[in-house]
N, C-alpha and C positions, 0 to 999 in steps of 0.2 A: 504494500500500500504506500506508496506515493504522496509526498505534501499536500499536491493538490486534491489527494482522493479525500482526506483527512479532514481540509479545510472545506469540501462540499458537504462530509458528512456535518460538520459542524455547523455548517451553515446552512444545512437542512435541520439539523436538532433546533437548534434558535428558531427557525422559522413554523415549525409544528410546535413547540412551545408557546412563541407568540399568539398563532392562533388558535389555539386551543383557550389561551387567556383572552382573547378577544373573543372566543365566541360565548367565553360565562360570563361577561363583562356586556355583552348583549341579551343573553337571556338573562342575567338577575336585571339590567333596566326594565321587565317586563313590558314594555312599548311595541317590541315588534317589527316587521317592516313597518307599517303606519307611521310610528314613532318616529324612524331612521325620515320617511317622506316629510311628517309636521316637524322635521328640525331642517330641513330643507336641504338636505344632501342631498349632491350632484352626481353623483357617480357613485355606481355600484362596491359595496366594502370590498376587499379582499376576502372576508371569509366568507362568502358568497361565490366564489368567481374559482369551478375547479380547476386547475394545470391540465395544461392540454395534453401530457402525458398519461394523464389519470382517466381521460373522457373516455367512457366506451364508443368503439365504433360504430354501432346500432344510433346514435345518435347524427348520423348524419344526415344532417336537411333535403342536402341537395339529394342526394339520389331516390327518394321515395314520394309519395304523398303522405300527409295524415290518414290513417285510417279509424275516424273519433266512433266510438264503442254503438252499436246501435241495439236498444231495446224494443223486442216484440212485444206488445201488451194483449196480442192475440189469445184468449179463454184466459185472459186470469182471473176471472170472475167465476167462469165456471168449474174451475179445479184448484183445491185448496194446495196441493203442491205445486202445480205452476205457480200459483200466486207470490208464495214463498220462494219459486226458484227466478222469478224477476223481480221481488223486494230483494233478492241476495243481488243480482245482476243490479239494482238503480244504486244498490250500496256502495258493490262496488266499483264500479263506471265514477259515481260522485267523490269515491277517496282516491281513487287513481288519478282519473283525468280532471273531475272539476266539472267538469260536461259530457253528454248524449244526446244522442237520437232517441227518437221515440218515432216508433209506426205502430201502425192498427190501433191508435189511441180513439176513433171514432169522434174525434172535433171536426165539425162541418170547414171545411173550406172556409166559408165566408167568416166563420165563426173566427176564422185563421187571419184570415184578411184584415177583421177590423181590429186584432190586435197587436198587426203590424203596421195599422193604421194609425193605431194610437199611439206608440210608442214612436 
């Protein structure tokens, strides 16, 4: 091992140190992102921001589209297990991605319309 292997390790230890204290130093302000936005910071922290080393490759933008989760609401009225196996599917669709599709929900079109209407 080499000076400079030494001095990267070291300066790799300092830098996972650091943020590890930066990032309990942001959960005990309990504020949040929110918090980080109402104090008017411009730019994204560091312990936010992975090393492109780190990134998995599945995260590549360019080569795919989104494909955002989509729920059938098709019989869940009429079968107590489906019903349960697309409350498990909106659970999880909602802590993954945040957002879903929904089909066969039976909202009229127009019903559709005027709520893109109003919005």
């Amino acid at each position: 091992m080499g000076v400079s292997d030494t001095d990267d390790y070291q300066a790799t230890i300092q830098k996972s140190h650091a943020r590890m204290g930066d990032l309990k130093a942001f959960d005990d302000t309990k504020a949040g992102v929110k918090g980080l936005v109402d104090a008017g910071i411009t730019k994204v922290p560091e312990i936010f921001i992975l090393p492109p080393k780190n990134r998995p490759e599945s995260l590549d933008r360019c080569g795919s589209p989104f494909i955002f989760p989509m729920i059938d609401l098709e019989g869940m009225d009429e079968d107590p297990i489906k019903h349960k196996e697309i409350v498990d599917k909106v659970q999880d669709a909602s802590g993954t991605w945040g957002f879903f599709q929904v089909v066969n929900h039976e909202i009229p079109t127009s019903v559709l319309g005027e709520m893109l209407r109003g919005t």
